[in-house]
C-alpha positions in Angstrom: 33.2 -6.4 1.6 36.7 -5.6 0.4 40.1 -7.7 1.0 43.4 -6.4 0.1 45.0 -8.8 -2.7 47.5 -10.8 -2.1 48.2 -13.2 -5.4 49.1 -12.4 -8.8 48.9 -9.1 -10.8 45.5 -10.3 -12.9 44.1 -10.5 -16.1 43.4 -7.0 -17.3 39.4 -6.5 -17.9 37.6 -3.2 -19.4 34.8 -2.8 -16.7 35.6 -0.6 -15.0 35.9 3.2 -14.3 38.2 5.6 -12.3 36.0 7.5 -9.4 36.7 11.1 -8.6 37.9 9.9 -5.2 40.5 8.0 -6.6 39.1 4.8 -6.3 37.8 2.3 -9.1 34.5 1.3 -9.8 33.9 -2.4 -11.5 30.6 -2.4 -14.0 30.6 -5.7 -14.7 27.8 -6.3 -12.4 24.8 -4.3 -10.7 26.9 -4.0 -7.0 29.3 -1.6 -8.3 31.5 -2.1 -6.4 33.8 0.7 -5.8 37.7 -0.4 -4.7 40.9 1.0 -3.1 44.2 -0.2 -4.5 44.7 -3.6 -3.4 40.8 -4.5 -2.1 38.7 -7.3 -4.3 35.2 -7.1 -4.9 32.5 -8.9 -3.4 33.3 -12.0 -6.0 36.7 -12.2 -4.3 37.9 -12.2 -8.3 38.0 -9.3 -9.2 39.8 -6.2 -7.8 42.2 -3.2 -8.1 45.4 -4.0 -9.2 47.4 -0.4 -10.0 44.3 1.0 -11.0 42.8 -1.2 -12.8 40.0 -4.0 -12.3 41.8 -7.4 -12.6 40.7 -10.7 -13.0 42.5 -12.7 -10.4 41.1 -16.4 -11.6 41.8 -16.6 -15.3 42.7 -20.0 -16.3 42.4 -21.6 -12.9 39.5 -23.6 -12.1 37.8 -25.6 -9.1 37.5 -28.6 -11.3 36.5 -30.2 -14.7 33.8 -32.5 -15.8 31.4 -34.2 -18.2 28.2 -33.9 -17.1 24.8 -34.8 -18.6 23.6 -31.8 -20.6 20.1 -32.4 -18.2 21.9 -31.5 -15.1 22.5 -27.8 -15.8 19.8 -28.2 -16.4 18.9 -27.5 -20.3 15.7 -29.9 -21.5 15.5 -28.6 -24.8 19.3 -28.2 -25.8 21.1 -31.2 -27.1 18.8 -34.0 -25.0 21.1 -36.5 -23.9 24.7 -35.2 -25.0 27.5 -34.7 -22.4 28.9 -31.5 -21.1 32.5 -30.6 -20.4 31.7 -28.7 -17.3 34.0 -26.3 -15.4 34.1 -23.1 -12.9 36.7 -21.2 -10.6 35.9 -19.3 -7.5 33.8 -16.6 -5.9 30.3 -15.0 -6.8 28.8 -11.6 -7.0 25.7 -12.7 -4.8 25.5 -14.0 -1.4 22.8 -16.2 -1.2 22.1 -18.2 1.9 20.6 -21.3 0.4 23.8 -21.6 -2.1 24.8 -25.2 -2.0 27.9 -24.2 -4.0 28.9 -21.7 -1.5 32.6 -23.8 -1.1 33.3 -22.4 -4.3 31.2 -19.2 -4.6 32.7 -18.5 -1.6 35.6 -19.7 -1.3 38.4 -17.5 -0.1 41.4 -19.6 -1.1 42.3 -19.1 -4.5 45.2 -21.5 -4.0 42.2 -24.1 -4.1 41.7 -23.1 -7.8 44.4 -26.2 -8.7 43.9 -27.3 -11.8 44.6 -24.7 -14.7 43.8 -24.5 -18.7 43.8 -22.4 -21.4 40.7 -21.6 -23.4 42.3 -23.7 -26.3 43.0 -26.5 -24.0 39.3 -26.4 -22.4 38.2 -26.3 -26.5 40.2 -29.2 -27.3 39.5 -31.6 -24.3 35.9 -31.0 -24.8 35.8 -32.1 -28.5 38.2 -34.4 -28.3 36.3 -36.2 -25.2 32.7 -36.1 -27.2 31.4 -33.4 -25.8 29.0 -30.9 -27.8 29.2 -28.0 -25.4 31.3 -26.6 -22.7 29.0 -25.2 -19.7 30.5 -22.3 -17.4 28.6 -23.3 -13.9 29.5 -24.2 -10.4 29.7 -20.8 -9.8 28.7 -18.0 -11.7 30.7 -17.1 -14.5 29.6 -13.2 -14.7 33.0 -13.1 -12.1 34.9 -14.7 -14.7 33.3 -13.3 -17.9 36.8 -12.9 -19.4 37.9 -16.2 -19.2 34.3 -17.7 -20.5 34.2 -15.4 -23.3 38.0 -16.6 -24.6 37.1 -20.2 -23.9 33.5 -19.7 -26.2 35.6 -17.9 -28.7 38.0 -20.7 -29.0 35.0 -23.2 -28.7 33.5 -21.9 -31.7 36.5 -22.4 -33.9 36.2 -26.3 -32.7 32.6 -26.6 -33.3 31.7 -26.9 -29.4 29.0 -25.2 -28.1 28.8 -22.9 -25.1 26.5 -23.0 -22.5 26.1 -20.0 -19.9 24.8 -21.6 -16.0 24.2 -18.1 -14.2 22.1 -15.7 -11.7 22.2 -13.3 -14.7 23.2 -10.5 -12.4 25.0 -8.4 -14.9 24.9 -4.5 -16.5 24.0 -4.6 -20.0 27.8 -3.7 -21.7 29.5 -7.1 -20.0 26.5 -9.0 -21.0 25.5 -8.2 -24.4 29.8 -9.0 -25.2 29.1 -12.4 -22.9 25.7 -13.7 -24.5 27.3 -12.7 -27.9 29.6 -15.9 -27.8 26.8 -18.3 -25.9 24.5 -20.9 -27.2 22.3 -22.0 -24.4 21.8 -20.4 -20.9 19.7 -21.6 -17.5 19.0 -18.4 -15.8 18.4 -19.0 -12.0 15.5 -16.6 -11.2 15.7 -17.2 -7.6 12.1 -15.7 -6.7 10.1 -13.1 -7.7 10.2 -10.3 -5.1 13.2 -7.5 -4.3 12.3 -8.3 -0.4 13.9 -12.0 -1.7 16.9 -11.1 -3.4 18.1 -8.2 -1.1 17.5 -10.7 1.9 18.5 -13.8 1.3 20.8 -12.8 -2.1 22.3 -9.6 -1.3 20.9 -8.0 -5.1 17.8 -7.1 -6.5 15.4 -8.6 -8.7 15.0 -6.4 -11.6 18.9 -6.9 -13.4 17.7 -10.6 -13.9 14.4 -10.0 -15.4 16.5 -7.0 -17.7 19.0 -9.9 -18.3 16.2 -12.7 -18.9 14.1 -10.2 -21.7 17.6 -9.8 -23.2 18.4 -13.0 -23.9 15.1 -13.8 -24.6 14.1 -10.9 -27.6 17.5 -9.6 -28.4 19.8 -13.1 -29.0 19.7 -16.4 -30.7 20.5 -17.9 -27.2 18.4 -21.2 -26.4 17.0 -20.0 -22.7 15.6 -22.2 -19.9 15.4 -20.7 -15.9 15.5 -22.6 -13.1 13.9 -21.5 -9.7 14.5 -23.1 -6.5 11.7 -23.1 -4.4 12.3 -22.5 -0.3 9.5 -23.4 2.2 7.8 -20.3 3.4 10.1 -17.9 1.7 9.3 -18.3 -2.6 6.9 -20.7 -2.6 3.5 -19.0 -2.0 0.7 -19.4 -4.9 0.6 -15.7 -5.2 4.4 -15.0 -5.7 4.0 -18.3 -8.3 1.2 -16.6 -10.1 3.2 -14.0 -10.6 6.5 -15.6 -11.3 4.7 -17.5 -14.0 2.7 -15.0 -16.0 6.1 -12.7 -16.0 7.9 -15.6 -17.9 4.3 -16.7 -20.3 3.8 -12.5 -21.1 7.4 -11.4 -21.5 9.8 -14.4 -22.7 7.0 -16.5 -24.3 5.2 -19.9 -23.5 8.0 -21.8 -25.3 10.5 -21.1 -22.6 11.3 -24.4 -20.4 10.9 -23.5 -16.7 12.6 -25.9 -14.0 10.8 -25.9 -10.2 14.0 -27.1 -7.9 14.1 -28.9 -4.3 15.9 -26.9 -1.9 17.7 -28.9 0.6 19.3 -26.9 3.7 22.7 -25.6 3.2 25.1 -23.0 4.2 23.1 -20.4 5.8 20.1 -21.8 5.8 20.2 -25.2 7.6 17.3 -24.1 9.4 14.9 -24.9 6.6 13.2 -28.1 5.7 13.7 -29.6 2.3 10.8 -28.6 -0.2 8.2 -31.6 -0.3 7.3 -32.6 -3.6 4.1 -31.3 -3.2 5.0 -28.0 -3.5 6.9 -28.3 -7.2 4.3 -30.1 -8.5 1.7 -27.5 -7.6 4.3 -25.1 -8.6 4.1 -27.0 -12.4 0.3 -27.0 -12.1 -0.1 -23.1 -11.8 2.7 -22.6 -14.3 1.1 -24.9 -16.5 -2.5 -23.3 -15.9 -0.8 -19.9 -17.2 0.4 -21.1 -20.2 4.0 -22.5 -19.9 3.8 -25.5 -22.0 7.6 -27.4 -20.5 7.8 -27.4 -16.8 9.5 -29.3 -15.0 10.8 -30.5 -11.6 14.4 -30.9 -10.2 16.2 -32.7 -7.2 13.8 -35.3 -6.8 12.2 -38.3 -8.8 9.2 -37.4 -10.9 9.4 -39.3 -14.7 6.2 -38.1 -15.2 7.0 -34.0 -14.6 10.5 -34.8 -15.8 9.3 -35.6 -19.1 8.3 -33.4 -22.1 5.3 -33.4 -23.9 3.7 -32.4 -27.0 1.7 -29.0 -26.0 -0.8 -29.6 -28.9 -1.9 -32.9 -28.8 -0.3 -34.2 -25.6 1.9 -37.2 -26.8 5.3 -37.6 -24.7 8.2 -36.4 -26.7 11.1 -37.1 -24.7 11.0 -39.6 -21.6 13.4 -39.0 -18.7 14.1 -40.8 -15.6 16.5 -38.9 -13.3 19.2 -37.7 -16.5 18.7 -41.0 -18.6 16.2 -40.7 -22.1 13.8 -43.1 -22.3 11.5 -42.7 -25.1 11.9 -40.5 -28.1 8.9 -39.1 -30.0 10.3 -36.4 -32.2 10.4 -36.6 -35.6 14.4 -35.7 -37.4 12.9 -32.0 -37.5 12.0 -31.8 -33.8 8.5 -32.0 -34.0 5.7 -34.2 -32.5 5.8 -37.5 -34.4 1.8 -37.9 -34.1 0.7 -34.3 -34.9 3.8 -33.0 -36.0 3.4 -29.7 -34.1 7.3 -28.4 -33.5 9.1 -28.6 -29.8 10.8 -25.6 -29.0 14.9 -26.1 -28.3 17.4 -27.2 -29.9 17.0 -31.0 -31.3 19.4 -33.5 -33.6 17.9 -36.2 -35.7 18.2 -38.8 -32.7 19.1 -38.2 -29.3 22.5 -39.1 -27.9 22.9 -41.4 -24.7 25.3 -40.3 -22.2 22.5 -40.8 -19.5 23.6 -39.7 -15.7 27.2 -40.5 -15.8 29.5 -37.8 -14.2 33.3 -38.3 -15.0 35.8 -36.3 -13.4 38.7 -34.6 -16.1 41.9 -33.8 -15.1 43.6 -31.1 -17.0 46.8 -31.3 -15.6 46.9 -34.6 -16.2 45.8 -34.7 -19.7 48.8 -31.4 -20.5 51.1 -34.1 -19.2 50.3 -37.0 -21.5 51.4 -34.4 -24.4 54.9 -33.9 -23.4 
């Protein structure tokens, strides 16, 4: 679990607590994981350094770049705009589907090679259109400090912040973390403990704590994603359940995203999910009251699109990550019945569409000197 550290003294974080033992226990997340001097955490980022939890990826990342704001994927947040996207290394799950897991799990911090402030990050964002800076690739619970400074310094440029996470987290980190967010998509990878202990290495009920959090107790614009596995999360009975959790406690309003699994890491033994199965999926989620569902990592306009729950007009047309038609009127309603869309809307959609651009940080630092 542990690995003795071998890089850079860290950035100090407040998570933490001395055991009687002598050891220190990190509370940023539910595995508590409980550290000698010199071992690292499950994440791989974070470990005991003289006593103290340290951040060992601050201001290193595995890579920048603009993204569609429909990739994260947010529906309702900003339709069409790009995102300056960016992570760094390690995770504090283990789940065998993760087709990330190069950088959730990577061991190298050396491969962290490009490096930026949080004012940089703030800057290159705005000044390369973007509304919103998204903390994904891989989960940035394991780099909370570094995501919280880069949304604090976003705010003061007018960017947006948008959190891409498992939501495994205790409730101090994450009521400081969601404080400085303005959109999340919450991966709620199934719906039974058997799944997440398993296949994740966690448990379920942290993410439905975190979900109900965000949800009741912020102004963050929410959206989930699950990824549905053949023969493992996909059963009608565990999406009955999955479904009328999210329509009782978050609300109807709240977008929910039905993902393709294709095999990966540890699970190459598994077939991709059919198309079938999400579109079922939509149906029962849909029969209990969700009014935006939707369907990711394969081609579906019609389950990709957004309509009006009242009256049934299409709202907002999407092929793949390109907007086709736009039926909303300048206050985000339905332009035939007017009944309001839930999410966060401008006047007119922007038009980025599905173009992914690489940023190079070090290259940009050394076109100002």
């Amino acid at each position: 679990m542990n690995r003795t550290i071998e890089t850079a003294q860290g950035f100090p974080t407040r998570y933490w607590r001395t055991l009687e033992d002598g050891r220190v226990e990190c509370t940023m997340c539910p595995r508590f994981c409980k550290l000698h001097e010199g071992q690292r955490g499950l994440c791989f980022v974070r470990g005991n350094v003289d006593g103290k939890i340290v951040l060992l990826s601050y201001g290193r990342s595995s890579g920048f770049c603009i993204d569609p704001i429909e990739k994260k994927p947010l529906n309702h947040f900003l339709p069409g705009t790009p995102v300056f996207s960016f992570g760094t290394a390690g995770c504090n799950l283990a789940c065998k589907f993760c087709q990330n897991w190069d950088i959730s799990k990577s061991r190298e911090m050396d491969s962290l090679m490009d490096q930026a402030s949080p004012e940089a990050i703030a800057l290159a964002a705005k000044e390369l259109g973007c509304r919103s800076v998204a903390y994904t690739y891989n989960d940035p619970v394991v780099f909370h400090e570094y995501a919280v400074d880069v949304a604090k310094e976003c705010r003061k440029h007018g960017v947006k912040s948008v959190a891409v996470s498992a939501g495994y987290m205790c409730a101090e980190p994450r009521a400081e973390f969601y404080s400085v967010m303005d959109a999340a998509n919450i991966d709620l990878k199934a719906f039974t403990d058997e799944f997440y202990r398993k296949i994740c290495g966690g448990h379920l009920q942290p993410v439905l704590e975190t979900l109900q959090y965000i949800k009741h107790e912020t102004s963050v614009w929410l959206e989930i994603t699950t990824l549905l596995i053949p023969g493992e999360n996909d059963s009608d009975r565990e999406l009955e359940a999955l479904t009328q959790w999210v329509a009782d406690k978050l609300g109807p309003d709240v977008p929910l995203h039905f993902s393709a699994f294709h095999p990966d890491w540890k699970m190459m033994d598994k077939r991709s999910t059919p198309l079938d199965t999400l579109v079922r999926a939509r149906r029962i989620a849909m029969k209990n009251g969700l009014r935006y569902v939707y369907v990711g990592n394969v081609h579906d306009k019609t389950a990709d699109s957004t309509y009006c729950h009242h009256c049934g007009q299409l709202l907002i047309g999407r092929d793949w990550y390109e907007l086709s038609e736009w039926n909303l009127t300048p206050q985000g309603a339905c332009n035939a019945c007017n009944t309001p869309c839930a999410g966060v809307f401008e006047e007119s959609p922007e038009d980025w569409g599905g173009r992914r651009v690489p940023v190079s940080m070090y290259r940009r630092a050394a076109t100002r000197h």
